[in-house]
PyMOL Python script that loads the backbone (N, CA, C, O; Angstrom):
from pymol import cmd

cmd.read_pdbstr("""\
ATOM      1  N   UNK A   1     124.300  75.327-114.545  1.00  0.00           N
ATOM      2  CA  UNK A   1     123.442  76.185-113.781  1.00  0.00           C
ATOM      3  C   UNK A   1     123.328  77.570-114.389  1.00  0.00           C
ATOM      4  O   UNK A   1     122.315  78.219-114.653  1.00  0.00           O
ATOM      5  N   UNK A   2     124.437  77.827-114.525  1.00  0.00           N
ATOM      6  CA  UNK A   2     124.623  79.395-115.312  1.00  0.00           C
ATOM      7  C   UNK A   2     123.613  79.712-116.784  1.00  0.00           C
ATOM      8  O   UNK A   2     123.024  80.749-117.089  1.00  0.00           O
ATOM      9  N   UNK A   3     123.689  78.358-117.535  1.00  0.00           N
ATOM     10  CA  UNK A   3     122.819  78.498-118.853  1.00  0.00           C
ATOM     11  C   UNK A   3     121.375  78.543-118.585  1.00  0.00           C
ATOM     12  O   UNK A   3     120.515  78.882-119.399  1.00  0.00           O
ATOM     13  N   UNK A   4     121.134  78.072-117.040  1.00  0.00           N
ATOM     14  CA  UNK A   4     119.514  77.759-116.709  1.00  0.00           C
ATOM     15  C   UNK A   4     118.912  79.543-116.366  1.00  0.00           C
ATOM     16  O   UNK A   4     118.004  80.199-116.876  1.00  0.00           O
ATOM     17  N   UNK A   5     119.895  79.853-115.299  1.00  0.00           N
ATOM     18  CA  UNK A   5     119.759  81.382-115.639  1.00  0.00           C
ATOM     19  C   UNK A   5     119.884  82.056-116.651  1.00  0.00           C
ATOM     20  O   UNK A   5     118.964  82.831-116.388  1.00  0.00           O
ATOM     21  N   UNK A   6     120.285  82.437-117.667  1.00  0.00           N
ATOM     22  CA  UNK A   6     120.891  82.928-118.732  1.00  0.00           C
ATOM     23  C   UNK A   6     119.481  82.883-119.771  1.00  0.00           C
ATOM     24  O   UNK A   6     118.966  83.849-120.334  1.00  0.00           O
ATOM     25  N   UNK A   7     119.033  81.386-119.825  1.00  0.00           N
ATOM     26  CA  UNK A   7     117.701  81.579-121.276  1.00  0.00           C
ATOM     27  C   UNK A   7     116.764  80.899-120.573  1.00  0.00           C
ATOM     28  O   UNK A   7     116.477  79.790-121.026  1.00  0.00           O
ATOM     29  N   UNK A   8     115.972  81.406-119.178  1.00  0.00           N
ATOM     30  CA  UNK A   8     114.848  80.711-119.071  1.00  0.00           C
ATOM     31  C   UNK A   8     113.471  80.799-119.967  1.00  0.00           C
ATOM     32  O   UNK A   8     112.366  80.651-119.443  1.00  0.00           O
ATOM     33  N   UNK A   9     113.615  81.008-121.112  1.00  0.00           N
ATOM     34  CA  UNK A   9     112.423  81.115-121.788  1.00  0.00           C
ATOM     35  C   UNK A   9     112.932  79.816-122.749  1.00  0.00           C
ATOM     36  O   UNK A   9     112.129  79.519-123.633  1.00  0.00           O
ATOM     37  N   UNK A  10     114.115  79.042-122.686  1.00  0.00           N
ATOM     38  CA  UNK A  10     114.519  77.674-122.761  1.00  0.00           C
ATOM     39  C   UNK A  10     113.622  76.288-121.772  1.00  0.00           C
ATOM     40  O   UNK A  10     113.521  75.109-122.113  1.00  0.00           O
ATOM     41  N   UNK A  11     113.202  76.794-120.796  1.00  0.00           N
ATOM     42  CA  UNK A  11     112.719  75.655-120.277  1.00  0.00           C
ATOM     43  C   UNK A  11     111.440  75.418-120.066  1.00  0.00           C
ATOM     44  O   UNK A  11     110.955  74.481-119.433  1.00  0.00           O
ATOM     45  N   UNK A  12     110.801  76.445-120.707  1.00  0.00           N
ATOM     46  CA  UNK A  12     109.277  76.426-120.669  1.00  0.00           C
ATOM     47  C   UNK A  12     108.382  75.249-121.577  1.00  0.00           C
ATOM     48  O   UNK A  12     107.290  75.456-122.106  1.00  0.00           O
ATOM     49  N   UNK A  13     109.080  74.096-121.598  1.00  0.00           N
ATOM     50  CA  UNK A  13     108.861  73.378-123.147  1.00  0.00           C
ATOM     51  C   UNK A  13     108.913  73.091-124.089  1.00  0.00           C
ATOM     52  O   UNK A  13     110.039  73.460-124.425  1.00  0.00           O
ATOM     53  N   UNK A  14     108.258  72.418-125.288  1.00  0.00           N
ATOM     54  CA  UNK A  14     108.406  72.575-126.517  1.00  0.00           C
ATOM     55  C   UNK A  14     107.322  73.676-127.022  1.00  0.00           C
ATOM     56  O   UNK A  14     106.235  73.658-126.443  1.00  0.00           O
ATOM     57  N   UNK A  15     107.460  74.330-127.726  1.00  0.00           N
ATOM     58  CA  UNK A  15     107.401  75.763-128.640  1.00  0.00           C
ATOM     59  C   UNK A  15     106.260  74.829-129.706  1.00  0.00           C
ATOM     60  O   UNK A  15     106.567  73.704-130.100  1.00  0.00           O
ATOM     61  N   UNK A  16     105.213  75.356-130.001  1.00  0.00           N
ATOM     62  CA  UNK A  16     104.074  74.574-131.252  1.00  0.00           C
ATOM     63  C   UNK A  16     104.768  75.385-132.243  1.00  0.00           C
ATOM     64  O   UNK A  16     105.570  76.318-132.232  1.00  0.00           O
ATOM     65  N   UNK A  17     104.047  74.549-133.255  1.00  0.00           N
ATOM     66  CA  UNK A  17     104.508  75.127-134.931  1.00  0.00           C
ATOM     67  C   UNK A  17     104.518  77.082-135.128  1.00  0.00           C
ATOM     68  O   UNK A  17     105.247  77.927-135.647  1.00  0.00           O
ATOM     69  N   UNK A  18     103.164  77.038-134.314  1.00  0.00           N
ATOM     70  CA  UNK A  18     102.662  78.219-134.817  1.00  0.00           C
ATOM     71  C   UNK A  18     103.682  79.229-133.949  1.00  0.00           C
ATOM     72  O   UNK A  18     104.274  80.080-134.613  1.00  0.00           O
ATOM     73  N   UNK A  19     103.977  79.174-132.159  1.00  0.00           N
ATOM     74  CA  UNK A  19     104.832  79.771-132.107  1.00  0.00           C
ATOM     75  C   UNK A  19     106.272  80.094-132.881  1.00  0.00           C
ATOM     76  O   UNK A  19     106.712  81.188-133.237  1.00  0.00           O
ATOM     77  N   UNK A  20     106.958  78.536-133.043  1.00  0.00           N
ATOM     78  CA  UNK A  20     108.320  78.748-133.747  1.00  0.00           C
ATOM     79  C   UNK A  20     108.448  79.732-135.019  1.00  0.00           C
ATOM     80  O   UNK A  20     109.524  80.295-135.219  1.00  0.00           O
ATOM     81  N   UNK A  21     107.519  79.906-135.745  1.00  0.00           N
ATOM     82  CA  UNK A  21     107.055  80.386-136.814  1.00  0.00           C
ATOM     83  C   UNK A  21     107.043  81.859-136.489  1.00  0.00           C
ATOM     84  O   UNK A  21     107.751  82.760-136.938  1.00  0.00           O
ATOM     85  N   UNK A  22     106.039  81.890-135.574  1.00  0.00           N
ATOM     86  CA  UNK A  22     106.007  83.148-134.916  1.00  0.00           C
ATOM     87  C   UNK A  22     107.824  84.206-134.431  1.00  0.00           C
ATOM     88  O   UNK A  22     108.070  85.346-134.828  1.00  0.00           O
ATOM     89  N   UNK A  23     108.469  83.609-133.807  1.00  0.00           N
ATOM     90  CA  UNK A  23     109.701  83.330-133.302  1.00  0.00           C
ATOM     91  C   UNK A  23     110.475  83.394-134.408  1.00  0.00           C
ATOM     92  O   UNK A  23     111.254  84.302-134.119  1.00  0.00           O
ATOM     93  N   UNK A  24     110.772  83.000-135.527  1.00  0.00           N
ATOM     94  CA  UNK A  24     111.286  83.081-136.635  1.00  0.00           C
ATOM     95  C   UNK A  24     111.057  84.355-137.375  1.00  0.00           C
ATOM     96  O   UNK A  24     111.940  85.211-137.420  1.00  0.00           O
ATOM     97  N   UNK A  25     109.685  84.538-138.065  1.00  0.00           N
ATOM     98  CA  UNK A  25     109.397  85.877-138.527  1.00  0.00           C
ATOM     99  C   UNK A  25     110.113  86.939-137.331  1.00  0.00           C
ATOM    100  O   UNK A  25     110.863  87.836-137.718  1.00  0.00           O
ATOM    101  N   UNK A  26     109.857  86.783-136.069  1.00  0.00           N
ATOM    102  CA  UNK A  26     110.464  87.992-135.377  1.00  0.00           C
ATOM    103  C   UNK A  26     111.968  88.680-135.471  1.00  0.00           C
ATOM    104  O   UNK A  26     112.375  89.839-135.401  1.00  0.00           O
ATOM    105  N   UNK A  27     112.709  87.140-135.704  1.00  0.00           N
ATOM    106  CA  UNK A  27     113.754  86.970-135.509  1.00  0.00           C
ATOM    107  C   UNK A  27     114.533  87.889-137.010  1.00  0.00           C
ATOM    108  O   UNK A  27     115.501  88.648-137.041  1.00  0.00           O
ATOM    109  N   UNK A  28     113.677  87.438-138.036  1.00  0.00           N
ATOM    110  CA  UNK A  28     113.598  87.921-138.974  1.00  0.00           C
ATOM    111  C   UNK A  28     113.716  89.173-139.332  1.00  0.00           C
ATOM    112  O   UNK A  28     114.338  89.712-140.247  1.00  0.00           O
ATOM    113  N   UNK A  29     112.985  89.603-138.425  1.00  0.00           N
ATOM    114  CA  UNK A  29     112.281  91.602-138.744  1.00  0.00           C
ATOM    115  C   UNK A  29     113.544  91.943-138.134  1.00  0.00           C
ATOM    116  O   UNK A  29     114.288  92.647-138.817  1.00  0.00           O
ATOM    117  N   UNK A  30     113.849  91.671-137.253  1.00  0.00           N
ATOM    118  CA  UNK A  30     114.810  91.878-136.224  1.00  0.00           C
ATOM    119  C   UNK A  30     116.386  92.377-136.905  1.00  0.00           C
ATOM    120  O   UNK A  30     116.970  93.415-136.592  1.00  0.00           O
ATOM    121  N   UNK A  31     116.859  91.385-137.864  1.00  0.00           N
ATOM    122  CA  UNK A  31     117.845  91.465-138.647  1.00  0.00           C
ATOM    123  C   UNK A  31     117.748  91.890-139.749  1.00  0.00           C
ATOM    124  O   UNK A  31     118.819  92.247-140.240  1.00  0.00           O
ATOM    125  N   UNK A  32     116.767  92.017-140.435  1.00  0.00           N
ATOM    126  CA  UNK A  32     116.095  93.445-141.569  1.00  0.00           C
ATOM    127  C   UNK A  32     116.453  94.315-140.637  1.00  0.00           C
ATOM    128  O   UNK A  32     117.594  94.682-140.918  1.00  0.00           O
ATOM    129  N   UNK A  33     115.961  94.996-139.380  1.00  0.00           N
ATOM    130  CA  UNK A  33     115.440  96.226-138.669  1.00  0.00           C
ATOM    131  C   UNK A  33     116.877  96.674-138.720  1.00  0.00           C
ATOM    132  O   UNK A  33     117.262  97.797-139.048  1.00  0.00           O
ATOM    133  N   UNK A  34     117.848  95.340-138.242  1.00  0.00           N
ATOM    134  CA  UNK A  34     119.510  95.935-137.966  1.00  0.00           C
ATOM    135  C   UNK A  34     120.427  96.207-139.533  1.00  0.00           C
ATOM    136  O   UNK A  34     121.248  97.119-139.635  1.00  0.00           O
ATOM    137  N   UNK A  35     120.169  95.437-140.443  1.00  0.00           N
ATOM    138  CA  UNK A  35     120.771  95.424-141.665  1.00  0.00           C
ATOM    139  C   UNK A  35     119.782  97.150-142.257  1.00  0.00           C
ATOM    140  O   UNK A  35     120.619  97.706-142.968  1.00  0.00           O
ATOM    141  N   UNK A  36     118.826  97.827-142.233  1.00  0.00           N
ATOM    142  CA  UNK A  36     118.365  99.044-142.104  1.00  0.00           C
ATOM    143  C   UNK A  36     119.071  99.654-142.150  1.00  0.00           C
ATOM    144  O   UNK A  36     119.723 100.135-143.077  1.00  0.00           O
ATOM    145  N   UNK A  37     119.077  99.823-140.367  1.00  0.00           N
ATOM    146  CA  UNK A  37     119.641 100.871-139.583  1.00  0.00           C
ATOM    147  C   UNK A  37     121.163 101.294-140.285  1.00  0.00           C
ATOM    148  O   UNK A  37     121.394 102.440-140.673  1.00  0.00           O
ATOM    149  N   UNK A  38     122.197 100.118-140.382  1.00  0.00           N
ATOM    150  CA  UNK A  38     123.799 100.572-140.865  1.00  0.00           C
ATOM    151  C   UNK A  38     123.435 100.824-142.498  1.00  0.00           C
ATOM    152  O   UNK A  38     124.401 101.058-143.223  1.00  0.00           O
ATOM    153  N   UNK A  39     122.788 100.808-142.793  1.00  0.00           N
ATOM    154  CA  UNK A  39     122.402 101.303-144.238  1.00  0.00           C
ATOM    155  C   UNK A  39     122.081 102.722-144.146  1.00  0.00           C
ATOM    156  O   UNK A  39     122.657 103.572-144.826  1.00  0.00           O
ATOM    157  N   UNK A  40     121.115 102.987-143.260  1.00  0.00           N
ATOM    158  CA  UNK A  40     120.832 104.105-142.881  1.00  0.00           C
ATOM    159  C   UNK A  40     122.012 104.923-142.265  1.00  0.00           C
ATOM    160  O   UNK A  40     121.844 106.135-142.397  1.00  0.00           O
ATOM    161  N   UNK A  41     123.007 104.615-141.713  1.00  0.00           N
ATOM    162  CA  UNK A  41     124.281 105.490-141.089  1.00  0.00           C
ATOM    163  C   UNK A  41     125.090 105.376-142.040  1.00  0.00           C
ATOM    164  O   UNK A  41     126.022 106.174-141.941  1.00  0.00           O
ATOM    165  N   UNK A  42     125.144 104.525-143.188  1.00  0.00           N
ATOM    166  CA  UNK A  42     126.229 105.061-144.172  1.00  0.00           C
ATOM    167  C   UNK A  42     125.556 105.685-145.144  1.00  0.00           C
ATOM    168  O   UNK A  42     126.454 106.043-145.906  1.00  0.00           O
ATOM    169  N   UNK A  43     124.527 106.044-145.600  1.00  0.00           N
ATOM    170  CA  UNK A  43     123.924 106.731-146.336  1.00  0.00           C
ATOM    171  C   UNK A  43     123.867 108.344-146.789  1.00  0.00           C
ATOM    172  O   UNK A  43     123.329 109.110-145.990  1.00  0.00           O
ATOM    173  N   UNK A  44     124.279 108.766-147.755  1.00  0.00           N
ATOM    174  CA  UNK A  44     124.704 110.193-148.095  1.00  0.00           C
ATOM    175  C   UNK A  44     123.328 110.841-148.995  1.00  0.00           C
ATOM    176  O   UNK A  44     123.201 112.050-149.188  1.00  0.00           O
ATOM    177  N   UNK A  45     122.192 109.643-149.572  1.00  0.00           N
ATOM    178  CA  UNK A  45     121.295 110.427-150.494  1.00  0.00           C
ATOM    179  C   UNK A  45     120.261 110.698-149.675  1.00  0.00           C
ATOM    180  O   UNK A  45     119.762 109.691-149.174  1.00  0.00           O
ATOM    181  N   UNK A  46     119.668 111.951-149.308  1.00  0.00           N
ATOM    182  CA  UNK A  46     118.521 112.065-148.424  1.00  0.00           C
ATOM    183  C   UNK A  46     117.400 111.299-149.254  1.00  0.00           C
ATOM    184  O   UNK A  46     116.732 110.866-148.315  1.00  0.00           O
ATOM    185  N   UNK A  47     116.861 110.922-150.222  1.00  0.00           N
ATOM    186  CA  UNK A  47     116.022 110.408-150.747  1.00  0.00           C
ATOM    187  C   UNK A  47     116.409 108.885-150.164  1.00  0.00           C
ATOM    188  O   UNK A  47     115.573 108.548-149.325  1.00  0.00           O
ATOM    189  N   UNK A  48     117.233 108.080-150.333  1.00  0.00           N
ATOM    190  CA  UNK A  48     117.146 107.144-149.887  1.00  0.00           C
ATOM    191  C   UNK A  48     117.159 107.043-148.276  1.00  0.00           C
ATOM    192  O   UNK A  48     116.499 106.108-147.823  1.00  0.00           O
ATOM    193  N   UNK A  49     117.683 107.704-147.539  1.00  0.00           N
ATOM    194  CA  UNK A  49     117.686 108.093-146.417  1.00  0.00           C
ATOM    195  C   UNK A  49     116.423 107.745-146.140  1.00  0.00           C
ATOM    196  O   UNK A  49     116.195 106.579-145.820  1.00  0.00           O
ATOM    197  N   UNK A  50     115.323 108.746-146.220  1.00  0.00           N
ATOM    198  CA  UNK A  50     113.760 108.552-146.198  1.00  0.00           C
ATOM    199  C   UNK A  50     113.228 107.249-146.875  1.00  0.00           C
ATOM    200  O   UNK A  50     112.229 106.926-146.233  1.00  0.00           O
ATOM    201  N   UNK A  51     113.369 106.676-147.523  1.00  0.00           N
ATOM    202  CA  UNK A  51     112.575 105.497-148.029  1.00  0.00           C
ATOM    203  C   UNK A  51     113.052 104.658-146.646  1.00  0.00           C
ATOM    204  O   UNK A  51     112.150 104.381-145.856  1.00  0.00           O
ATOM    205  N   UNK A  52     114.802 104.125-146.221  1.00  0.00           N
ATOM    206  CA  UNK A  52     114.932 103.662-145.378  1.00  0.00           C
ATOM    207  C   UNK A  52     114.724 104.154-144.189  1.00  0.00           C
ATOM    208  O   UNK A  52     115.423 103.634-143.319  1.00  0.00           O
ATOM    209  N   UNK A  53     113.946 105.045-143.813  1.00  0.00           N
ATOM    210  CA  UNK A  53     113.452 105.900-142.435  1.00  0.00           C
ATOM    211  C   UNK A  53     112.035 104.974-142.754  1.00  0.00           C
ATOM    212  O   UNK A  53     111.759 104.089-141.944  1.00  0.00           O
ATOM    213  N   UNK A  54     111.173 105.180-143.905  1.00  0.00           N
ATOM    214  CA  UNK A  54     110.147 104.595-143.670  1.00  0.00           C
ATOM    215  C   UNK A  54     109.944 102.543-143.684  1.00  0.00           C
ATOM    216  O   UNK A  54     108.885 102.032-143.320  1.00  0.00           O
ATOM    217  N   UNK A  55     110.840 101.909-144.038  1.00  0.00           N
ATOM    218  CA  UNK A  55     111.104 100.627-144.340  1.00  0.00           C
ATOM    219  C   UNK A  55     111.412 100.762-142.567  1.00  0.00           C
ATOM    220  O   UNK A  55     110.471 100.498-141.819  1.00  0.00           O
ATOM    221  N   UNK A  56     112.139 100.986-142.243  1.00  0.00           N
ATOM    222  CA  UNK A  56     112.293 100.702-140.506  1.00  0.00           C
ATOM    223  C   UNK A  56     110.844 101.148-139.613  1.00  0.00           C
ATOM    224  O   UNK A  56     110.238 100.785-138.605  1.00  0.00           O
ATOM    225  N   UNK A  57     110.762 101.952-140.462  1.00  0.00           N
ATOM    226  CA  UNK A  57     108.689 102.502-139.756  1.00  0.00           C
ATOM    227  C   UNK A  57     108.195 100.982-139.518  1.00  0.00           C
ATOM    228  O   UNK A  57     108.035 100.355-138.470  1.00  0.00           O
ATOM    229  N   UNK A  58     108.024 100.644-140.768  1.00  0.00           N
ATOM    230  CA  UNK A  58     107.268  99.177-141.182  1.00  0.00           C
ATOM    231  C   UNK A  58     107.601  98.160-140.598  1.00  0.00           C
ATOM    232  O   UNK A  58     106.816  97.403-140.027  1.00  0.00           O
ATOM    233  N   UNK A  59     109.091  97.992-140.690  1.00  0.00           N
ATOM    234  CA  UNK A  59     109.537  96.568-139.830  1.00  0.00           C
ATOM    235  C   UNK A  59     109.325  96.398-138.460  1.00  0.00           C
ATOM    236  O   UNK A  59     109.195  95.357-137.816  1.00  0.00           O
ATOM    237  N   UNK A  60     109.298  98.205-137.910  1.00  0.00           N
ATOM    238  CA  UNK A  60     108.955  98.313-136.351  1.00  0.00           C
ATOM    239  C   UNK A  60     107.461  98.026-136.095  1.00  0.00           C
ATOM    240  O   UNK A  60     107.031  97.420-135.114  1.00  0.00           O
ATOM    241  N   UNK A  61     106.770  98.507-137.040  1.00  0.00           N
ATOM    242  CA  UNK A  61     105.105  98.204-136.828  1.00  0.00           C
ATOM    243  C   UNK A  61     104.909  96.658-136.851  1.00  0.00           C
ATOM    244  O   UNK A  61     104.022  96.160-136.158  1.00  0.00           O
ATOM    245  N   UNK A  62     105.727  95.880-137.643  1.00  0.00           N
ATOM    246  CA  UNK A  62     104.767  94.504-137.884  1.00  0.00           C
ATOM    247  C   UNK A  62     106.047  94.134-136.663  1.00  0.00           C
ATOM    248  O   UNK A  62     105.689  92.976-136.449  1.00  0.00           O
ATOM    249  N   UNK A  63     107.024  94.288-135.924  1.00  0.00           N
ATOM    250  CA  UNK A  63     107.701  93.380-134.682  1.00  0.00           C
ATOM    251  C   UNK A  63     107.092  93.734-133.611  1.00  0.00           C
ATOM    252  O   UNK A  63     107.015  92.823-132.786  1.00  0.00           O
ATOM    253  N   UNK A  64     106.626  94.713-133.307  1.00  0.00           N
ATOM    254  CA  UNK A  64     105.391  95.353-132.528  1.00  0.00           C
ATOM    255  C   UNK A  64     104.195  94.535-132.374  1.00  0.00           C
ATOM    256  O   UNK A  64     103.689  94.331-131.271  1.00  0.00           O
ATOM    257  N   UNK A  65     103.623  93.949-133.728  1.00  0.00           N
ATOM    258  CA  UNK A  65     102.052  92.968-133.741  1.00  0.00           C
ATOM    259  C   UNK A  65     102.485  91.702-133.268  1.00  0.00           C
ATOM    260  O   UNK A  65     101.810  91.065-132.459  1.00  0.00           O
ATOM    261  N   UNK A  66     103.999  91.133-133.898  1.00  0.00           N
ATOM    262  CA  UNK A  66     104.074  90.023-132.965  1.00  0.00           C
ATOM    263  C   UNK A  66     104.659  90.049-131.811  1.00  0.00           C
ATOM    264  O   UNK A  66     104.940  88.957-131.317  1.00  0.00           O
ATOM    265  N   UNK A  67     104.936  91.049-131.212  1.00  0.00           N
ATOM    266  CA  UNK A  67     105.033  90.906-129.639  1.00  0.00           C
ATOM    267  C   UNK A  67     104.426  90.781-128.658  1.00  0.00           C
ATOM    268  O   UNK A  67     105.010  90.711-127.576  1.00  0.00           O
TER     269      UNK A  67
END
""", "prot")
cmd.dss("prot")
cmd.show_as("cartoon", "prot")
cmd.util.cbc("prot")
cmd.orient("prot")
């Protein structure tokens, strides 16, 4: 009962190609966006600093279109 609460976006069916796909790329950006970010907090060169300020710009814009 507990798992039925927990992921009801589990019981809505089977998922088409094009969603899973969809769902994947997200999943994707998602763990770029986080592997970023701790790049970005250990980071000492302001030049790279900024390239990875703008690479998280980007990953946020395209997880944004598929939402």
């Amino acid at each position: 009962m507990e798992e039925a609460d927990s992921e009801p976006s589990a019981n809505t069916g089977p998922l088409s190609a094009a969603d899973r796909q969809t769902a994947f790329k997200k999943n994707d950006l998602q763990l770029s966006r986080k592997r970023i970010l701790q790049q970005l907090e250990t980071s000492s060169n302001e030049r790279y600093s900024e390239l990875l300020r703008r690479t998280l710009a980007d990953l946020d814009a395209q997880i944004a279109k598929l939402s």
